[in-house]
C-alpha positions, -999 to 999 in steps of 0.1 A, spaced: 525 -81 225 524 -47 209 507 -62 182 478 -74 204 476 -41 220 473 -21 184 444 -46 173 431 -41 206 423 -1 199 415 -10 170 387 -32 178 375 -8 204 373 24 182 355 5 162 330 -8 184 330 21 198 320 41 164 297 10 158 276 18 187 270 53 188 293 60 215 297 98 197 262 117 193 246 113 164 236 141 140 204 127 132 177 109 151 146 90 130 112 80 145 88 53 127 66 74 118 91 98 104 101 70 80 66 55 71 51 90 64 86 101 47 85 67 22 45 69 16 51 104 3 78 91 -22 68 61 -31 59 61 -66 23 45 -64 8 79 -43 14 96 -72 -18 77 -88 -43 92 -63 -37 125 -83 -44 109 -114 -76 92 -102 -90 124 -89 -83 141 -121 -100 113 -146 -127 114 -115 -134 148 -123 -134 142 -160 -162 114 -158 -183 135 -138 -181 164 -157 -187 149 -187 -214 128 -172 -231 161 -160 -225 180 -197 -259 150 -207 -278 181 -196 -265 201 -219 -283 209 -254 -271 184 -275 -265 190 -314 -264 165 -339 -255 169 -379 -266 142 -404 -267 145 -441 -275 113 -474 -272 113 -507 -300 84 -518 -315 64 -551 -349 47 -548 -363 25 -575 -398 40 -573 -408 76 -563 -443 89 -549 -469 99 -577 -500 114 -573 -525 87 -591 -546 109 -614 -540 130 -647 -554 165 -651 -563 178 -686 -535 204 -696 -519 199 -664 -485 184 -661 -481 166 -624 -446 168 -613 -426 138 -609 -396 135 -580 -366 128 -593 -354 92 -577 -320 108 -568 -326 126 -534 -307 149 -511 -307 158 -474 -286 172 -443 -298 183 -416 -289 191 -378 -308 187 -347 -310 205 -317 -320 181 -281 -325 191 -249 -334 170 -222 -370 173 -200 -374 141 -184 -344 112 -183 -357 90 -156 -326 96 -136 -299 86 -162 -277 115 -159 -278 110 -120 -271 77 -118 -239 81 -144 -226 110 -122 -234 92 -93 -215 60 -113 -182 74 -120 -181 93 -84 -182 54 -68 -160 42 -94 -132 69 -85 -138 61 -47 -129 20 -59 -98 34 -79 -87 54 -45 -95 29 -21 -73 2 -41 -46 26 -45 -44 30 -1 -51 -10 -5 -16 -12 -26 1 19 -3 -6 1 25 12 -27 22 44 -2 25 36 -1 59 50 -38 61 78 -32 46 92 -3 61 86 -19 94 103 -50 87 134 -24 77 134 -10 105 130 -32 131 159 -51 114 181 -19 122 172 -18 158 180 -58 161 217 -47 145 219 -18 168 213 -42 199 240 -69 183 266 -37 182 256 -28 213 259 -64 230 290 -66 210 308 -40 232 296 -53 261 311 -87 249 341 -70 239 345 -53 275 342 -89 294 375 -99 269 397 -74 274 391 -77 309 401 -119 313 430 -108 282 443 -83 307 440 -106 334 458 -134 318 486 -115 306 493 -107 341 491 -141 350 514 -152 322 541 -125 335 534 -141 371 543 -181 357 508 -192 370 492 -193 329 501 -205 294 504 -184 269 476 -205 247 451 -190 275 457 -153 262 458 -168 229 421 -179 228 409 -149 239 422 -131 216 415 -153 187 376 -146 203 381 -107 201 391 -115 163 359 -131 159 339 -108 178 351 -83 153 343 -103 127 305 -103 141 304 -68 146 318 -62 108 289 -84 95 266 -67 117 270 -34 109 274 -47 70 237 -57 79 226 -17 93 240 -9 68 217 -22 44 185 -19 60 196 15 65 204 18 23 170 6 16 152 25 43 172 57 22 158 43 -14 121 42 2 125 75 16 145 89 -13 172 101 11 207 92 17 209 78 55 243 76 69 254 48 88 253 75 118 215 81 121 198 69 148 166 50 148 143 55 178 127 25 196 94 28 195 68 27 222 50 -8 236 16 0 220 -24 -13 233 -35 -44 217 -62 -34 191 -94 -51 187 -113 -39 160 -102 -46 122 -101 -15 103 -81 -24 71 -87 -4 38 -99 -34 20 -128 -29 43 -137 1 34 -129 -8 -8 -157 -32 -2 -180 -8 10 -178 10 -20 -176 -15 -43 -212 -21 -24 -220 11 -30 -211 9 -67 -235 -21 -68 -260 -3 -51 -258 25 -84 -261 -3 -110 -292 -14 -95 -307 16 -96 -295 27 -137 -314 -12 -144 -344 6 -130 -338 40 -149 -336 18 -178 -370 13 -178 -386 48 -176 -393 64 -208 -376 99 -218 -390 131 -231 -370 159 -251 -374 189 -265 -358 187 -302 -355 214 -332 -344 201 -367 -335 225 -391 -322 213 -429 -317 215 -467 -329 190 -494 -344 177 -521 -374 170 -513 -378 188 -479 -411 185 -460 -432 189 -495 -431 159 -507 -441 168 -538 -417 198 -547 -383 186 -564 -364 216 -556 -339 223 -529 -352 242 -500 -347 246 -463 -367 236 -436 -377 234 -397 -394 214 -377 -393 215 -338 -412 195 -311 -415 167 -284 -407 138 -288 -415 107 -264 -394 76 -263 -398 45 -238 -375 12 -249 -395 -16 -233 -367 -43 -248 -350 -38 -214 -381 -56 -195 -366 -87 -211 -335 -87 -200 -344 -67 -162 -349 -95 -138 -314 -112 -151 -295 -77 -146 -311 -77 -114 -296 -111 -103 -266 -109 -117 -262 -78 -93 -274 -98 -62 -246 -124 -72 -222 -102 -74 -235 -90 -42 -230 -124 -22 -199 -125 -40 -187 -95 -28 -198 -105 3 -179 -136 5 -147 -119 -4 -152 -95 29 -162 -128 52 -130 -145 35 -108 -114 46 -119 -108 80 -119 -145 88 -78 -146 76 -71 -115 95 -86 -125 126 -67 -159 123 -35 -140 121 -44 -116 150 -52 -145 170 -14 -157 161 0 -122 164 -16 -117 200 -1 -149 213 34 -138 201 31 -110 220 20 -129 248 49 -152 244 79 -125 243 60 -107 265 66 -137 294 96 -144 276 110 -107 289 97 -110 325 129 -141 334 153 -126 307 163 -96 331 167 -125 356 185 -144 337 211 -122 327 214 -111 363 226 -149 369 249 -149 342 263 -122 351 270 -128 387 287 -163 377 306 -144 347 318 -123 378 329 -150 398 352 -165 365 367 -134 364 380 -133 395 389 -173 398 408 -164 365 425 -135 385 436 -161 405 445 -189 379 419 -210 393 402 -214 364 416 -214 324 409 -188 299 385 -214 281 362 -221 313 362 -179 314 349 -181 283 324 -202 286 306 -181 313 314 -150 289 297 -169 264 264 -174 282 257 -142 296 265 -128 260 238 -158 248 215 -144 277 217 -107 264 213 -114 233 179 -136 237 167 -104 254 178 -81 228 161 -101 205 129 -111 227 119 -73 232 125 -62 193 107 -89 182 82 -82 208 76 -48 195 75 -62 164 49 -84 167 28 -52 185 35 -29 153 24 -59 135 -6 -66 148 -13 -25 146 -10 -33 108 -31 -61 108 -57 -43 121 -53 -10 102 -51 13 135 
């Protein structure tokens, strides 16, 4: 008997610890965690670095402007040089040596582009905004998993919780029994099976908190903390339905419209001629006289015109090629918003389903618990054995815990559906 009594405290310091009994010294909200495990999670770290090449690419998109120097220099032999096709009577006309000598450098500056230098800046702005969008794409799929995390720590708490409840109804029919053993109206076996079911309820609420435990363990790892098994985790509010899909992929399409938008255009800057200002300064053999085989330095500075027409050949199939990737684009965006609207159309008639499942729980429970009443007292009174009080422990236990897990999973399904639609 003594031993029963000692495993008795036991089991109810421990459930006692389990559930929170003593306050807790820490208390985290949802939003706490998601906002806590966004800022650690390695992947945000890549928004810095796409900012920084984005800055890069424009800047050194916007440095086309700039005066632009270029060096050349050859060493050449030709077969056959320039001569002057006459003689002159006691005059000797010079020949050019065939070995020949130049380098030079060039000075450009830009008038007229046709918009090329816009259109690049303009380029690698949209292309940083793709880079950033597809990073929120990948950090918000942490969302999801942090949710799923903690949600499973609220079903555990509810479990521990229901567990000394459960734990309460036993002692009570053990206590009950053991009186009507001393009386001669009960067996010994009838105390005996409920105490083998407080050994098994212990064993639940072991595996239970094993479980928090976990999810608690990862929840630390996301949010590079160490959570003890103390903290709290607050249930969050019921939350409005939402209606309108506001994913990030949404808006990484947009600018990966955009960034089509920008292609288009540079095809058409392709075909405007440019204009620049150049000044070419050297030192050769010849230089600018052709006929003088000496080294010498020279200038020359201008304007020079150039217009590539090639491009008009292949204009029309850059254009199309843009419009399919266009439709394709499109396609991808009809594709999404046609899955996620599927699954929002699933989601909202979960939460329609726990939602009717809650309104006869509370009822339910209130009938189980009336006729869990009524066992105890006809066990009071031996009219009734330890495994018929049981059973009627057994189903209002069943009955709480359906409702512990209809309303978690009802919130779940809400917080869900919030990331399903990106609000």
């Amino acid at each position: 008997m003594k031993k029963w009594i000692l495993i008795i405290a036991w089991l109810t310091s421990l459930l006692a610890g389990m559930t929170g009994h003593a306050q807790p010294p820490r208390t985290l909200s949802l939003e706490e965690c998601l906002a806590k495990a966004r800022n650690h999670y390695p992947m945000i770290r890549q928004l810095e670095l796409v900012t920084k090449a984005a800055d890069y690419n424009v800047s050194n998109a916007g440095k086309a402007n700039l005066p632009q120097l270029v060096i050349n220099g050859q060493a050449t032999y030709q077969s056959e040089v320039t001569q002057l096709p006459l003689s002159l009577p006691g005059q000797e006309i010079p020949v050019l040596d065939k070995d020949q000598y130049r380098i030079y450098g060039e000075v450009t500056q830009k008038l007229y582009d046709g918009g090329a230098v816009k259109t690049q800046t303009a380029s690698a702005e949209a292309q940083a905004n793709i880079d950033r969008q597809q990073t929120e794409v990948e950090l918000y799929q942490l969302v999801e998993r942090i949710q799923q995390i903690y949600f499973g720590v609220l079903l555990m708490d509810g479990q521990l919780a229901q567990t000394a409840l459960r734990e309460r109804d036993l002692q009570l029919g053990l206590s009950r029994t053991e009186a009507s053993i001393a009386n001669g109206t009960a067996l010994r076996s009838s105390a005996d099976v409920l105490k083998a079911e407080l050994l098994t309820l212990h064993q639940r609420a072991v595996e239970w908190q094993s479980a928090r435990k976990s999810y608690l363990s990862m929840l630390g790892v996301f949010m590079n903390e160490t959570l003890e098994e103390t903290v709290a985790l607050e249930k969050p509010a019921t939350i409005a339905l939402a209606a309108e899909v506001t994913r990030p992929e949404l808006k990484l399409y947009d600018y990966q419209e955009e960034a089509l938008n920008i292609e288009n255009e540079s095809v058409s800057v392709g075909l405007k001629p440019k204009l620049n200002l150049f000044v070419q300064g050297g030192y050769g053999r010849p230089a600018l006289n052709l006929l003088s085989n000496d080294f010498t330095a020279y200038y020359i500075g201008g304007v020079r015109l150039s217009w590539n027409l090639g491009s008009l050949y292949t204009t029309k199939n850059s254009r199309q090629l843009i419009a399919l990737q266009r439709q394709s684009l499109g396609l991808q965006r009809e594709t999404f918003l046609f899955n996620t609207n599927i699954a929002l159309q699933q989601e909202r008639q979960e939460v329609e389903k726990y939602r009717q499942l809650l309104a006869t729980d509370d009822e339910i429970i209130a009938l189980r618990t009336q006729i869990k009443n009524t066992a105890a007292a006809q066990l009071a009174n031996s009219a009734i054995t330890a495994n018929d009080y049981l059973r009627e422990v057994n189903a209002e236990d069943l009955a709480r815990q359906d409702k512990i897990h209809h309303e978690i999973q009802w919130l779940e399904v809400q917080y869900h559906q919030q990331f399903t639609t990106g609000k």
